[in-house]
C-alpha positions as CSV (number, residue, x, y, z in Angstrom):
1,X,-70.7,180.6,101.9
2,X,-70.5,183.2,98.9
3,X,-73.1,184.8,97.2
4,X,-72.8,186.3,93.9
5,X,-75.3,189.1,92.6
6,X,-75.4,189.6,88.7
7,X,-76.4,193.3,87.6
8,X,-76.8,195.5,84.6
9,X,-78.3,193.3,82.2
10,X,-81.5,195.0,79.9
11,X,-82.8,195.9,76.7
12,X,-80.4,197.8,74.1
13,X,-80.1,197.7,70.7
14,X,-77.7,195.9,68.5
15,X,-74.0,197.6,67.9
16,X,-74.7,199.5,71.8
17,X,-72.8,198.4,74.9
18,X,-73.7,197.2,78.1
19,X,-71.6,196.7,81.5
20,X,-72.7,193.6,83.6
21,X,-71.4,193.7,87.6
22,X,-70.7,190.7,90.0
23,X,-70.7,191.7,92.9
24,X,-69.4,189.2,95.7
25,X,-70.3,189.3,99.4
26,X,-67.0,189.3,100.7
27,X,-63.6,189.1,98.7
28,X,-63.1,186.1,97.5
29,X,-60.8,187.6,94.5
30,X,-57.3,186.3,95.8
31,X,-58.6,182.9,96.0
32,X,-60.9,181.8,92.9
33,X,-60.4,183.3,89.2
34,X,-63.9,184.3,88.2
35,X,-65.4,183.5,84.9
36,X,-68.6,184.7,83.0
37,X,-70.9,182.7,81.0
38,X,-74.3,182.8,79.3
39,X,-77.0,180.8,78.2
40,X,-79.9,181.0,75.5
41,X,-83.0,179.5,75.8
42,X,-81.7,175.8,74.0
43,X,-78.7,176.2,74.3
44,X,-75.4,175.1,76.7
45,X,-74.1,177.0,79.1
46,X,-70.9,179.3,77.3
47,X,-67.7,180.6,79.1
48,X,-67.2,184.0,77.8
49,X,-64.1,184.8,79.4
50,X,-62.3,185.0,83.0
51,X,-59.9,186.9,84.7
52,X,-57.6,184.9,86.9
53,X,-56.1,186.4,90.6
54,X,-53.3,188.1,89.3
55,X,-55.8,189.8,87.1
56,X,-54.6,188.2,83.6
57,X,-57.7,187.6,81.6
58,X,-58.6,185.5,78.6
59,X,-62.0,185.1,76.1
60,X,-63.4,183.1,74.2
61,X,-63.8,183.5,70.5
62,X,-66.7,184.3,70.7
63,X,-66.0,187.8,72.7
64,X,-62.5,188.7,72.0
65,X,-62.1,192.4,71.2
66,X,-65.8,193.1,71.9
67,X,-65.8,192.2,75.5
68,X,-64.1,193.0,78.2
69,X,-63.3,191.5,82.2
70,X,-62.3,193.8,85.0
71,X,-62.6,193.7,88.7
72,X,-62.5,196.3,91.6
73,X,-60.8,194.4,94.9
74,X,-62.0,197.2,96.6
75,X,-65.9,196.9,95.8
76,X,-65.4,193.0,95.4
77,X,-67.1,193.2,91.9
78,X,-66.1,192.1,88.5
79,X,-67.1,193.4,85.7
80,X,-68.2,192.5,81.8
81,X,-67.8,195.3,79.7
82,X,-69.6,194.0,76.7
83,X,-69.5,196.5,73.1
84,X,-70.4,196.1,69.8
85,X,-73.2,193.8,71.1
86,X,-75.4,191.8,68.7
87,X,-78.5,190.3,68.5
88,X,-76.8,186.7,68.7
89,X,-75.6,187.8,72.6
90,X,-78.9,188.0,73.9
91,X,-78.7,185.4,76.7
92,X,-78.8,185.4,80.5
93,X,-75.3,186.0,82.0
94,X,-73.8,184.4,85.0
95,X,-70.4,185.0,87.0
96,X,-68.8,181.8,88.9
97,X,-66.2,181.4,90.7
98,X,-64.2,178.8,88.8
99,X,-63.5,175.6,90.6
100,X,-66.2,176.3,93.5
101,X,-69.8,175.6,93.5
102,X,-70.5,179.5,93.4
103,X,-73.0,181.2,90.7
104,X,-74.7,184.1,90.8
105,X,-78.9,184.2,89.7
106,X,-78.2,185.6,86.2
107,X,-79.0,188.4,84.3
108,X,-80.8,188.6,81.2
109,X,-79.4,190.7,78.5
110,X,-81.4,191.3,75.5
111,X,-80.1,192.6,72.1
112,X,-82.6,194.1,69.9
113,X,-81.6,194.5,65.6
């Protein structure tokens, strides 16, 4: 079993950044790519991006050239780098390893204008 903890989300005002962590309880990295997502009150569940295990990363529309993916083997975290942020991004944000029933709790992120 893997647990996933979501940190970082908060309060900050629209065009301000914001870092989001996963952090995994043991390293899992080599196997699963790991994706992040969000959801809005109403709204589906959105991929936002992923970074694979050979670390090559993709994004949706959405978040291309705004956000970013990293990890850090080492701490068995990833990371969402998120600038330019937007009122529209406010959402709770989850990390999952892709193609396993693993999710982390969420955290909320709110974007003030």
């Amino acid at each position: 079993q893997v647990q996933l903890v979501e940190s970082g989300g908060g309060l900050v005002q629209a065009g301000g950044s914001q870092r989001l962590s996963c952090a995994a309880s043991r390293n899992i990295f080599s196997d699963y790519a790991m994706g992040w997502y969000r959801q809005s009150p109403g709204q589906q569940r959105e991929w936002l991006g992923l970074i694979t295990t050979t670390n090559t990363t993709a994004y949706s529309d959405s978040t291309k050239g705004r956000f970013t993916i990293s990890r850090d083997n080492a701490k068995n975290t990833v990371y969402l780098q998120m600038n330019s942020l937007k009122p529209e991004d406010t959402a709770v944000y989850y990390c999952h390893a892709i193609k396993s029933n693993y999710w982390g709790q969420g955290t909320q992120v709110t974007v003030s204008s």
